[in-house]
C-alpha positions in Angstrom: 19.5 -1.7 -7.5 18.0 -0.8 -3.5 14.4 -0.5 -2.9 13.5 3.5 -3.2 10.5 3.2 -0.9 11.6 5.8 1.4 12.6 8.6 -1.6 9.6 10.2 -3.4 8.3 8.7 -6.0 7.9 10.0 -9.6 4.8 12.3 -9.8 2.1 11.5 -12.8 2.2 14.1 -15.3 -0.4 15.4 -17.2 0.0 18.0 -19.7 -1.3 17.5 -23.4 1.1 15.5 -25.8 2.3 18.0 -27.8 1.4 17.4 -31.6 4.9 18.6 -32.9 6.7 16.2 -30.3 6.0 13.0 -32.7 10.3 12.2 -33.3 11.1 8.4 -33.0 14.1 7.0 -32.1 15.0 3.4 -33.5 17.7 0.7 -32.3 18.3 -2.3 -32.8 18.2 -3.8 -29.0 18.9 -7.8 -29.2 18.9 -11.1 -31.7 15.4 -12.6 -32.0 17.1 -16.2 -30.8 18.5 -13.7 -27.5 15.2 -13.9 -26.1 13.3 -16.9 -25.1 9.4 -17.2 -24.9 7.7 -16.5 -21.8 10.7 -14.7 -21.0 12.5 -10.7 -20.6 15.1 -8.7 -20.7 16.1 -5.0 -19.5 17.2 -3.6 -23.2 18.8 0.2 -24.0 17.1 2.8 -26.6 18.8 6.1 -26.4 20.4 5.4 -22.9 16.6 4.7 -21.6 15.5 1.3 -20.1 12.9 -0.5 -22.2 11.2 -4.2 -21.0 11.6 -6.2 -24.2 9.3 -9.3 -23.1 8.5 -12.6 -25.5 5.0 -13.8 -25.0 3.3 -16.6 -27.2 6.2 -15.8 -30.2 5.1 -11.9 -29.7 7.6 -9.0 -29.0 6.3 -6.8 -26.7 8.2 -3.4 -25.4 7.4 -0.9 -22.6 9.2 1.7 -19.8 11.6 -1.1 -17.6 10.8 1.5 -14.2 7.2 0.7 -12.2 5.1 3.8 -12.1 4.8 3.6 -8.3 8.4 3.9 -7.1 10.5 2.7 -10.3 11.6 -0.2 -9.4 13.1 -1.9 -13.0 10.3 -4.8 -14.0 12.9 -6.5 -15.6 13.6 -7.8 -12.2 10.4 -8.6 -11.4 8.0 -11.8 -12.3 6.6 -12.4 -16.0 3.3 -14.6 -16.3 1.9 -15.0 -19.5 1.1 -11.0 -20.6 1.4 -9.7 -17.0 4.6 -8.6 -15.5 5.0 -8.0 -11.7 7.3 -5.6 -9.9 9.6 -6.9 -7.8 9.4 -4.6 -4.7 5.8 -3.8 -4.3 3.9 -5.8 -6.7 2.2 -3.6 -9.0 1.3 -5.5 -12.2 1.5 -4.7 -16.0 0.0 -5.8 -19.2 2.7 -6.4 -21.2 0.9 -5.4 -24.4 -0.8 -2.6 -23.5 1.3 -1.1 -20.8 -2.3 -0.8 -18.8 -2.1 -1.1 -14.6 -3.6 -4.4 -13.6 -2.9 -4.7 -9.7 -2.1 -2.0 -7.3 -0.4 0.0 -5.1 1.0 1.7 -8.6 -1.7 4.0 -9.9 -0.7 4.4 -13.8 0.2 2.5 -16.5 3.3 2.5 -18.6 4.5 3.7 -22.1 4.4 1.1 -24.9 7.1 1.0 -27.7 6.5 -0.4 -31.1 8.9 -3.6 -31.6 9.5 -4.7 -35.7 11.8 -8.0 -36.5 14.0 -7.8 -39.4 16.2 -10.2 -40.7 16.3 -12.0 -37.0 17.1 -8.6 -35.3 14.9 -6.7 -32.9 14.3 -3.3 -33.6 12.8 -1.0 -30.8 11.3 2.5 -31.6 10.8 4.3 -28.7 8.4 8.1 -29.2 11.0 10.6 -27.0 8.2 12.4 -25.3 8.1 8.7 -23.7 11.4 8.8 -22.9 10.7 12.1 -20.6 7.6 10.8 -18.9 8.3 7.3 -17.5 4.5 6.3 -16.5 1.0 7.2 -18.5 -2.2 8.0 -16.8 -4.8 6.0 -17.9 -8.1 7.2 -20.2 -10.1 9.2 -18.0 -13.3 10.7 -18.4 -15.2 13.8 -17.2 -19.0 14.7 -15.9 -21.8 14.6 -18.6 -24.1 17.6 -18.5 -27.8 16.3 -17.2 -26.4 13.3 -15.5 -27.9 13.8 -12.1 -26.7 10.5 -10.3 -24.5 11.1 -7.7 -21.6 9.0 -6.0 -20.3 10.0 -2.7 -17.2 9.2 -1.5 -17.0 9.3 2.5 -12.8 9.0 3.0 -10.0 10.8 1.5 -7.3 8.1 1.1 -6.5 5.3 -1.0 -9.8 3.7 -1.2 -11.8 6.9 -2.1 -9.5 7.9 -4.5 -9.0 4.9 -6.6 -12.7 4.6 -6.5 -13.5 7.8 -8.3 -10.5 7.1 -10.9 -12.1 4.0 -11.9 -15.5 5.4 -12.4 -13.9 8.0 -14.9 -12.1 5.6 -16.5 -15.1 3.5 -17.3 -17.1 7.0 -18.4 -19.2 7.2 -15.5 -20.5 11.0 -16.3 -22.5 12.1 -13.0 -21.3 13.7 -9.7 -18.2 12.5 -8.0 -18.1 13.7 -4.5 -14.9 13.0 -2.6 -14.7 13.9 1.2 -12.0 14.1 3.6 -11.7 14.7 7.5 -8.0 15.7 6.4 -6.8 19.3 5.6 -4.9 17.5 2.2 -5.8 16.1 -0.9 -5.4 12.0 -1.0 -1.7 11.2 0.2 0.7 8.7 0.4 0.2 7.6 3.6 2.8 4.9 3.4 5.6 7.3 3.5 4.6 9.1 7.3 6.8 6.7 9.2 9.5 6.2 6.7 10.5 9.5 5.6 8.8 11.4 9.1 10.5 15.3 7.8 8.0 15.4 4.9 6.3 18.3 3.1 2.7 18.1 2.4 3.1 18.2 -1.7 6.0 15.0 -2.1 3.5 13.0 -0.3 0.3 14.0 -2.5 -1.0 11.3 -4.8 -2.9 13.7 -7.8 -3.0 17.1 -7.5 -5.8 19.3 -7.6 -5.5 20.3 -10.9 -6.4 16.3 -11.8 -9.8 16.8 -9.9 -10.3 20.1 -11.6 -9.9 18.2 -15.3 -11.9 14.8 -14.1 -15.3 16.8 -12.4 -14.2 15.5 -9.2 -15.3 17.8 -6.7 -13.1 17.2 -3.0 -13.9 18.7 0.3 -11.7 18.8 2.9 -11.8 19.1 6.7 -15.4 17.6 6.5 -16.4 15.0 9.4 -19.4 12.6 8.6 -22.1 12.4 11.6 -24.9 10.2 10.3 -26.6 8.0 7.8 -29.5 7.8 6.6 -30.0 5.0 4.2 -33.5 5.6 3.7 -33.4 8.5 2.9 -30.3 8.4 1.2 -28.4 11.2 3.0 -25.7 11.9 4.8 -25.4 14.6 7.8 -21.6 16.4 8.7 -20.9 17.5 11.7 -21.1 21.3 10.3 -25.0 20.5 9.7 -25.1 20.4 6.1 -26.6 17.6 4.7 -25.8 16.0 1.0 -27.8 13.3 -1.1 -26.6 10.7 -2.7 -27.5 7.5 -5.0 -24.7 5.5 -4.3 -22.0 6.1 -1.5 -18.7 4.5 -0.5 -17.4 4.4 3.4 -14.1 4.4 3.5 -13.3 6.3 6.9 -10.6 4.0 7.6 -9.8 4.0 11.3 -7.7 6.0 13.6 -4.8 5.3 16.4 -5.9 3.9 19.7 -4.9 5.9 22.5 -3.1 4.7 25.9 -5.9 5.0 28.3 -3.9 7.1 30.7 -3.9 10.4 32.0 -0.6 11.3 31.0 -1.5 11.1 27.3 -2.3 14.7 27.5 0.8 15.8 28.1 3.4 17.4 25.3 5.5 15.5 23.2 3.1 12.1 23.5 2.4 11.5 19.7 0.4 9.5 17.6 1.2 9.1 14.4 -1.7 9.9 11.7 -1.0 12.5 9.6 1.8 14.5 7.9 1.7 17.0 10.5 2.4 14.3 13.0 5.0 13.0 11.3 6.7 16.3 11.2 6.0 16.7 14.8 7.8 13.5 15.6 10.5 14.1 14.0 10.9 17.6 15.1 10.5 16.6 18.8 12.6 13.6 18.7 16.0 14.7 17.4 18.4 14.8 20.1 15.5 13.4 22.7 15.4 10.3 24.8 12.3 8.8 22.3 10.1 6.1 23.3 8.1 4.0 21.6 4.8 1.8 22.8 4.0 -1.2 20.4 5.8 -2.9 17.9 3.9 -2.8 15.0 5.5 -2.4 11.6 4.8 1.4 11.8 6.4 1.7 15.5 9.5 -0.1 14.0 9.8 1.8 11.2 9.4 4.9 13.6 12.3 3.1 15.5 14.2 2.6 12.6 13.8 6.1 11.4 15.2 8.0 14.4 18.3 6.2 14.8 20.5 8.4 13.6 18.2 11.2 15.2 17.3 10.8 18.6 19.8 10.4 21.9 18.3 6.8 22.7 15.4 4.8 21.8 13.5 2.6 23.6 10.7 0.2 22.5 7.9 -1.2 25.2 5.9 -4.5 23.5 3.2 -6.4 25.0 4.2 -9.6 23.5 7.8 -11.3 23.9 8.9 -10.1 20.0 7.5 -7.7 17.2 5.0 -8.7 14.8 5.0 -11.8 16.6 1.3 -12.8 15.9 1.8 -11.3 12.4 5.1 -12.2 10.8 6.3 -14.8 13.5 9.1 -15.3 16.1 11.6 -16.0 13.6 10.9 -12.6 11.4 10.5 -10.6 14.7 14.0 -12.1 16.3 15.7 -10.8 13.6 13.5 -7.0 13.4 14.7 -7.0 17.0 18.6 -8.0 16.3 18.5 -5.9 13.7 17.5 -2.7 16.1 19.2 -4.0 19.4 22.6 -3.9 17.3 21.7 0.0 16.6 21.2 0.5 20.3 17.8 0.1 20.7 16.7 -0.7 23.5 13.4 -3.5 24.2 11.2 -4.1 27.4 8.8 -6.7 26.1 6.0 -8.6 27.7 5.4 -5.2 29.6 3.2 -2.1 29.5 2.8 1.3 30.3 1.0 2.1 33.7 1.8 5.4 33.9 3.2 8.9 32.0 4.9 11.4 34.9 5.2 14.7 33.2 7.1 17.8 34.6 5.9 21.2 33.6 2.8 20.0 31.0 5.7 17.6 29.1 6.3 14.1 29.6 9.3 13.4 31.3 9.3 9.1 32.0 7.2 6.4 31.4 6.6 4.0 34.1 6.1 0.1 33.4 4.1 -2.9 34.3 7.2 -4.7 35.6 8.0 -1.7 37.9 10.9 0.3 35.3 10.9 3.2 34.8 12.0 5.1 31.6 13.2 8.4 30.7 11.2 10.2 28.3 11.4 13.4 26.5 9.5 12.2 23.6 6.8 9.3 23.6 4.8 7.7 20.8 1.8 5.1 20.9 1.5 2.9 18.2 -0.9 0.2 19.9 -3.3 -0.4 17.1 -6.3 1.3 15.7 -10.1 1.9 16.5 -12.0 1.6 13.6 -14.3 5.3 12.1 -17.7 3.7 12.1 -19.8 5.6 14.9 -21.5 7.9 12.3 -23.3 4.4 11.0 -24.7 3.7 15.2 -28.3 3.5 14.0 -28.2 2.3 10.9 -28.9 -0.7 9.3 -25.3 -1.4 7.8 -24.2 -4.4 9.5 -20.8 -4.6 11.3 -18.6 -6.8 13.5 -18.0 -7.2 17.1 -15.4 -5.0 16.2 -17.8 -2.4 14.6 -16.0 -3.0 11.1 -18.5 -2.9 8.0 -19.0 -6.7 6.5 -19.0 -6.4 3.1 -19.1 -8.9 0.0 -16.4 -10.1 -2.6 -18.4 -7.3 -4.8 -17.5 -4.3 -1.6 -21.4 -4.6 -1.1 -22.4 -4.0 2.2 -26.3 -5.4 3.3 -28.1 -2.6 2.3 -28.1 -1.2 -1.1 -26.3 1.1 -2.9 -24.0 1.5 0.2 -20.5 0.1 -0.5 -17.6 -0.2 2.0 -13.2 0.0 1.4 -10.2 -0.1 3.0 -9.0 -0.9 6.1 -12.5 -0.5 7.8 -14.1 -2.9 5.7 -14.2 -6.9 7.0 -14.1 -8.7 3.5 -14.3 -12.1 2.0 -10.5 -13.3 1.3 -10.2 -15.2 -1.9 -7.3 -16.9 -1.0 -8.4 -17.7 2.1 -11.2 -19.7 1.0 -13.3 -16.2 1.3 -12.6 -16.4 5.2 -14.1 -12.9 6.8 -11.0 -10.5 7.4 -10.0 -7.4 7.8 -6.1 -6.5 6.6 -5.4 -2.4 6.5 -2.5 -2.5 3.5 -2.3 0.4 1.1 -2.7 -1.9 -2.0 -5.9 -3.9 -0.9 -8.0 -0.5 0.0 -6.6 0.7 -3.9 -7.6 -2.2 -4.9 -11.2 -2.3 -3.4 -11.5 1.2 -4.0 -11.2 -0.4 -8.1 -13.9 -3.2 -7.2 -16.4 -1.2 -5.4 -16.3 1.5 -8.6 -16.9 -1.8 -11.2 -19.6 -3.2 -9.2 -21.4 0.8 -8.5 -21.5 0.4 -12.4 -23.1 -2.9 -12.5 -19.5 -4.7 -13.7 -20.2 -7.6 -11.1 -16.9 -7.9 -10.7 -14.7 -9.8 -7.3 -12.2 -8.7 -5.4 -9.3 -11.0 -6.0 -6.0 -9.5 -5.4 -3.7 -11.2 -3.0 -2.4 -9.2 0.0 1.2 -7.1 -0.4 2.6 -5.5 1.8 6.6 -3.7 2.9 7.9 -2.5 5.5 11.6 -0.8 5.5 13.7 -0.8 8.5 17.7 0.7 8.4 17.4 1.2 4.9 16.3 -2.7 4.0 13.2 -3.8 3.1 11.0 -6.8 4.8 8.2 -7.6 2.0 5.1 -9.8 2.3 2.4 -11.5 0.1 -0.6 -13.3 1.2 -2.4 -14.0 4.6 -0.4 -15.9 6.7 -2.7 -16.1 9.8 -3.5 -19.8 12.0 -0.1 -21.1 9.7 1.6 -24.3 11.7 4.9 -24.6 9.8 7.1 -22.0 8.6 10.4 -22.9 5.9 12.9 -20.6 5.9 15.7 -20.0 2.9 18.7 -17.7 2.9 20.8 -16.5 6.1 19.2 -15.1 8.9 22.7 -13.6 9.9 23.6 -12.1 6.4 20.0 -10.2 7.0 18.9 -12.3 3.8 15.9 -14.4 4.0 12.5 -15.5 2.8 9.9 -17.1 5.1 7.3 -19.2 3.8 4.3 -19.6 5.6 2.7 -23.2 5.7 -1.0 -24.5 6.8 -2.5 -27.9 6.0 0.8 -28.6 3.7 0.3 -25.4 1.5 2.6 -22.4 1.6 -0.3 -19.0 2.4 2.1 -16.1 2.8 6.2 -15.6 2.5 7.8 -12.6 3.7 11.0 -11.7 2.5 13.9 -9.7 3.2 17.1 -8.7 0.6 15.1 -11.8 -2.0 13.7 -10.4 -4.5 11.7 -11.2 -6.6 10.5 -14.0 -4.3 7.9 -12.5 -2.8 6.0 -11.2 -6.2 6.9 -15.0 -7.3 4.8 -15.9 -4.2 2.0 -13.3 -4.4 1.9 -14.7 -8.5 1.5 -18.3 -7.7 -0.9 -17.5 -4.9 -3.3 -15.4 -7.5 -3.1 -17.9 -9.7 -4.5 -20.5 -7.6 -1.7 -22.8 -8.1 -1.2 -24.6 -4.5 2.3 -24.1 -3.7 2.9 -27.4 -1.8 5.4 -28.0 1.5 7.4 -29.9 0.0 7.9 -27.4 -3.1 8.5 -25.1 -0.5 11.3 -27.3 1.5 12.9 -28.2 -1.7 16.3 -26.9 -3.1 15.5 -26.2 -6.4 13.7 -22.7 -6.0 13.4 -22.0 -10.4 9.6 -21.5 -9.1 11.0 -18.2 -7.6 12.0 -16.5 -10.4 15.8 -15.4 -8.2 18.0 -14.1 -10.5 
């Protein structure tokens, strides 16, 4: 089955169960000696996958398709009662169908399992059959509860904050704010599908805020602190109190600092309208793209069949070569070269001619210069903190908030997510570091609710990340920064590999292209705390990886 990443993903649903709707349908779906402990299977009730998983001598059934992009779980990685997808590496209880690690957002339907006479009998409720995911319990406000909880951030972060903190029955005011003009989006999608309409990209809509007292505004810029006082000014002037507030402002793209980035058709991309933009703009045009990070290969990737040439300018000799490594970047770069793309590396831009307002060619360090009807920047971000100049809330040299394993910043009741947040890494012996993936700000987001409540609970999940490029899927699970050694398995040439990520003899990270489920297997052991040695990495016998 291929990785959906780039198609929309199934949308929540939530409208009452219906009390009449209560018709079961049973089958019998496998012997009891057909299933192994600690094991699963992908089994049929009424032409609908179900996960039929053995745990401890227990039967345990629920929906086979993850609630983020339905990947079937069957495929994925089962450890003790939790099962992880193979694509993204959202985790499920097995027994309760209940989310346990991001970037998925709601848990599954659970079927009841009875063993008679050896057999396995699965009844499955057919309203579950229609809706493959269930939202989790949520709560609403309490009339008289007067503590509020700001949210400063309208993406991941924010919005897994406020679902935890109705799910645990916080009852006061839940204040979400965005800078955007849309509700909480996936923001994952912009440079994968770049022709996308506002509500396939929307994570809830705002009929869920409506029903959970969650009150959103949009197109609202913060402009200062005051942690004192325990306010916050916007730019419009208004001014709102709060008793506890999460910052999770995220950051925005860095601009080339040339005069030419005024010009049309120079794009950044940031937002759905962007991405529209870009797409708009670049079919049939000579596109060019500055930086080679994941997004700018996506980008890349995306207008091949769209635009009349591409051309890619890096600073370094290959892409994501202080992230993924040479090897995993001379392959991106095969991979786009044999697609035409063309790559000037270990060069930069120096100047953007325009004719008539609209850029027209790029000119390079090394003296080339390129044609350019359309040109994107993707040379990194600058992180949203400058409404906190004056405040007490400590931040790096690179003005990103320091926060604890709780998502505590130094001063109290102020609590920081996402991608601006510099955090203490539990599997990198709680090293300071700062990693903008969808799934950690979700799951931070989850954290800094638990410990607003008093849960004292840590951050633990392990990094995951994907990126897609011509329709394949490079995945990636841990931090593999300072590594010294790196083992690769599979065929470089077949496009089929797995990269494991060594440093003082213990595997930190693996990426993985066309390998599934090896990456969750990775992500699994690496939560765990099980040390995945060199040499279990160098060996043959790869069982520990789950490959089917």
């Amino acid at each position: 089955m291929t990785d959906m990443s780039g198609t929309k993903p199934p949308r929540g649903d939530f409208s009452d169960s219906d009390p009449e709707d209560k018709e079961e349908l049973t089958e019998m779906v496998c012997l009891e000696s057909d299933l192994q402990d600690g094991k699963m299977m992908e089994v049929e009730v009424g032409h609908h996958a179900v996960l039929l998983t053995r745990c401890e001598g227990k039967f345990s059934a629920l929906a086979n398709q993850c609630s983020h992009y339905g990947a079937p779980l069957s495929k994925g990685v089962l450890t003790g009662n939790k099962v992880r997808c193979p694509w993204h590496g959202s985790c499920f209880n097995v027994l309760t169908g209940d989310l346990e690690e991001f970037p998925g957002m709601d848990g599954l339907p659970c079927h009841k399992v009875k063993i008679q006479n050896s057999k396995v009998y699965v009844s499955v409720n057919k309203k579950d059959l229609r809706h493959q995911k269930r939202m989790m319990y949520m709560g609403g406000a309490v009339p008289g509860v007067t503590h509020t909880i700001l949210l400063l951030g309208g993406g991941a972060a924010s919005l897994i904050c406020a679902e935890t903190l109705r799910q645990k029955n916080f009852g006061g005011r839940i204040i979400m704010v965005s800078r955007d003009n849309l509700l909480p989006y996936d923001k994952t999608r912009l440079s994968k599908v770049m022709n996308v309409e506002n509500d396939t990209i929307v994570l809830r809509g705002m009929e869920f805020f409506h029903r959970y007292d969650i009150e959103v505004w949009l197109e609202k810029n913060a402009q200062s602190l005051d942690t004192e006082k325990k306010t916050l000014t916007f730019e419009d002037g208004s001014v709102q109190n709060y008793d506890q507030i999460l910052i999770s402002t995220g950051c925005r793209a860095k601009c080339l600092d040339l005069p030419g980035m005024k010009l049309d058709n120079v794009k950044m991309l940031e937002t759905p309208e962007d991405a529209r933009q870009i797409h708009a703009a670049g079919v049939g045009s000579k596109v060019v793209l500055v930086g080679t990070s994941f997004v700018g290969m996506e980008v890349a990737s995306y207008m091949l069949d769209k635009a009349s040439s591409i051309t890619v300018i890096g600073s370094s000799e290959l892409p994501y070569q202080n992230t993924l490594g040479r090897e995993v970047g001379k392959i991106t770069m095969m991979m786009l070269s044999q697609k035409n793309v063309k790559f000037y590396m270990n060069d930069s831009v120096i100047d953007i001619k325009g004719v008539d307002g609209k850029v027209k060619e790029v000119v390079l360090k090394s003296g080339k210069v390129i044609p350019a009807d359309v040109l994107i920047v993707g040379i990194g971000s600058i992180p949203n903190s400058e409404f906190l100049t004056g405040t007490t809330v400590q931040m790096n040299s690179k003005n990103f908030v320091i926060v604890d394993k709780y998502m505590r910043t130094n001063v109290p009741d102020v609590f920081c997510a996402g991608d601006l947040a510099s955090f203490p890494l539990n599997i990198a012996k709680n090293q300071l570091v700062n990693i903008g993936h969808w799934q950690l700000a979700q799951a931070q987001g989850r954290i800094a609710a638990l410990n607003m409540l008093g849960k004292n609970i840590e951050l633990t999940s392990v990094p995951f990340y994907w990126t897609v490029l011509l329709g394949k899927t490079i995945r990636y699970a841990g931090y593999g920064e300072g590594y010294t050694d790196l083992v690769m398995k599979g065929s470089l040439e077949e496009n089929k590999f797995l990269a494991l990520y060594i440093k003082n003899d213990e595997v930190i990270a693996a990426a993985g292209l066309d390998y599934d489920p090896a990456v969750s297997a990775v992500a699994e052991r690496l939560f765990s705390g099980k040390v995945i040695t060199k040499k279990e990495a160098q060996s043959d016998d790869l069982s520990w990886l789950h490959l089917s």
